[in-house]
C-alpha positions in Angstrom: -90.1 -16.7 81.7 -89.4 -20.0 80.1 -90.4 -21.4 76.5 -93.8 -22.7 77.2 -94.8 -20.0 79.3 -93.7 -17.4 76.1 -95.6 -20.0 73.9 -99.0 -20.1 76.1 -98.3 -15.9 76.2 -98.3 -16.2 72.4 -101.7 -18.1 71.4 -103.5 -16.0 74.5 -102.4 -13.0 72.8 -104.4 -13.9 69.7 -107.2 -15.6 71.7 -106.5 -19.0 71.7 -106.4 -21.4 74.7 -103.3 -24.0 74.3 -104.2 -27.7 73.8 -102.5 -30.7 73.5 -105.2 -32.8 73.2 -105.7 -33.3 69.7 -103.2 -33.7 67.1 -104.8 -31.2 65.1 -103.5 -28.9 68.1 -100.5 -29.9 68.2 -99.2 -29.4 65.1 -100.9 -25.9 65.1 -98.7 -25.3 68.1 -95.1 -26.8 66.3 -96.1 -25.1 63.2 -96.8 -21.6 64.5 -93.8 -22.2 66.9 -91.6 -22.7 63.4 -93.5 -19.8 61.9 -92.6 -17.5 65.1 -89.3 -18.3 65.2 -88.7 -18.1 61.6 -89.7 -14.3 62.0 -87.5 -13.6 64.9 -89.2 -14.3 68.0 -86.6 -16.6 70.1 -87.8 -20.1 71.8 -84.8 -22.0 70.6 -86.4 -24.9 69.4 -84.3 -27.0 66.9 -86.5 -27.8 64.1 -86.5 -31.3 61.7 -88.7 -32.0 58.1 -91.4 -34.5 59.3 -94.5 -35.6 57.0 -96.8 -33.2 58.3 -94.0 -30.4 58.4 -91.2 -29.0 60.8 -91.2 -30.3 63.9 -89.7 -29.8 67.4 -89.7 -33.2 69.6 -88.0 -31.2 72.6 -91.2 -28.5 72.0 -93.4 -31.8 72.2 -91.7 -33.2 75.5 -91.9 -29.9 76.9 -95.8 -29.7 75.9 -96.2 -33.2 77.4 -94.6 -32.0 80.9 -96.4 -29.2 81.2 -99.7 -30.7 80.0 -101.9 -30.5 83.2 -100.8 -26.6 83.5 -101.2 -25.4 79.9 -104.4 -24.2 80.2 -103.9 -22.4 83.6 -101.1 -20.7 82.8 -101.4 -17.1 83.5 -99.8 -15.1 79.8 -96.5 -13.2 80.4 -96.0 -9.7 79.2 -94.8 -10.3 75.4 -92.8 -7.1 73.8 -95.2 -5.2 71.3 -93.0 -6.9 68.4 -93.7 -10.2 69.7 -97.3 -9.3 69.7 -97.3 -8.4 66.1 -95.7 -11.6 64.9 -97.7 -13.7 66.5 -100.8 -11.0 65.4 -99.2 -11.7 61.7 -99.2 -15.3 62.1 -102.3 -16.3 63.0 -104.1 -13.5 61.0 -101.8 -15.3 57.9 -102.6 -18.6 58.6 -106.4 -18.0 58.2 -106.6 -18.3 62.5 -104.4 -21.2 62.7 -105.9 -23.2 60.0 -104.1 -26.6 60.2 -103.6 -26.9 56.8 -102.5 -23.2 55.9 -100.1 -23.4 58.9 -98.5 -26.4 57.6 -98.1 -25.8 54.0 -96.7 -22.1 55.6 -94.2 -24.1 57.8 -93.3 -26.5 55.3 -92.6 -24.3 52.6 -90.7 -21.7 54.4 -88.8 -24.7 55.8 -87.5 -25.8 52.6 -87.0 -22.9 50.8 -85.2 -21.0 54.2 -83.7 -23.5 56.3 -83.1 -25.8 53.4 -81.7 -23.8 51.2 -84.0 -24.6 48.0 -84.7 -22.1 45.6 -88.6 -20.5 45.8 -89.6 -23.0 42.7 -87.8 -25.9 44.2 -89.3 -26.0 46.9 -92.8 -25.4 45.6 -91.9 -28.6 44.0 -90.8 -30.3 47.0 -93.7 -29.0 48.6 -96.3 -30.1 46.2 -94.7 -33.8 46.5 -94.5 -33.7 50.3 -98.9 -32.4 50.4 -101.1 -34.0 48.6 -103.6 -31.3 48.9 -105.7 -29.1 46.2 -103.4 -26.6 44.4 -105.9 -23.4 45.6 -104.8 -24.4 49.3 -101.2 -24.8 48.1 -101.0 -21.1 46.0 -102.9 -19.5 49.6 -100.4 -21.3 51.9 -97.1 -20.1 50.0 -98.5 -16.6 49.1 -99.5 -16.4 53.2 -95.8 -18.0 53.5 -94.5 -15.4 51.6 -96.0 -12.5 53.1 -94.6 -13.1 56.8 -91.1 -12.6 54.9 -89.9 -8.9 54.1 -88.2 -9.7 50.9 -84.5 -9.5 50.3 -83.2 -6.4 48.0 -82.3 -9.6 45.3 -86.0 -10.6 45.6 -86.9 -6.7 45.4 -84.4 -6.2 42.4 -86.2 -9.3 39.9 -90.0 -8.2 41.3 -88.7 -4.8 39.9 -87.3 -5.9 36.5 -90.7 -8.5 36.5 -93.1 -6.1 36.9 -91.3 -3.4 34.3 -91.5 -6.1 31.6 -95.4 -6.2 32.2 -95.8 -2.8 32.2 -94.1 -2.1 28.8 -96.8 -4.8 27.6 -99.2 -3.4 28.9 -98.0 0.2 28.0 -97.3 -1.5 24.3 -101.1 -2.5 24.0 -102.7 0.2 25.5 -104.9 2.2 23.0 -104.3 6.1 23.3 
């Protein structure tokens, strides 16, 4: 099965017919492509920070090529994992939202393939969108949640959340 029949596979999975028509489509596609492969699923797509987020020009050429056939292609069998990422994805990314999906993509792309830290890239990332802070705290919490944290992440939510509760414990009226 090559990439783009895997990718077609993917967005039929979650009920969605693959476009190219629109640009609106076509960064859904790179985005959720980034998102997918971020998570493990394998096209092999080598990745660059554009303005609207990571994107792939040899997943664009590849779209172009196989434009006339991408709505006829029948899906191949995906593995149930694959099914759940792309499941997790596009339940995530409020069913493909454009702008979820690229504030998703974009974050995760600084902070994992970057290198940043979690708060410098929110920065980056709030330089890079210009859009309303609710869409920007939905987007990285959605970004967030397609990542199982690392036992560092799992170690400071630990010694966070402990230093609430002995607030909370210290004001609580017995």
């Amino acid at each position: 099965m090559d990439r783009v029949e895997k990718i077609v596979s993917c967005f039929k999975e979650v009920g969605v017919s693959l476009r190219i028509d629109r640009f609106e489509n076509r960064l859904i596609i790179q985005k959720a492509v980034f998102l997918l492969e971020l998570i493990g699923m394998k096209f092999d797509y080598n990745f660059s920070l554009y303005v609207r987020g990571p994107y792939s020009p040899d997943l664009a050429s590849e779209l172009y090529a196989h434009e006339g056939k991408l709505h006829n292609m029948k899906p191949c069998p995906l593995s149930e994992s694959e099914k759940e990422k792309i499941t997790r994805v596009y339940e995530l990314s409020n069913e493909f939202e454009p702008k979820i999906l690229e504030i998703m993509a974009t974050y995760l792309f600084i902070w994992k393939v970057k290198g940043e830290s979690v708060n410098e890239a929110l920065i980056h990332l709030k330089k890079l969108k210009p859009y309303p802070e609710t869409q920007i705290v939905i987007g990285v919490s959605r970004a967030k949640q397609l990542l199982p944290p690392t036992e560092n992440e799992i170690r400071e939510m630990k010694a966070e959340f402990k230093a609430w509760e002995d607030v909370s414990d210290s004001d609580a009226v017995y």
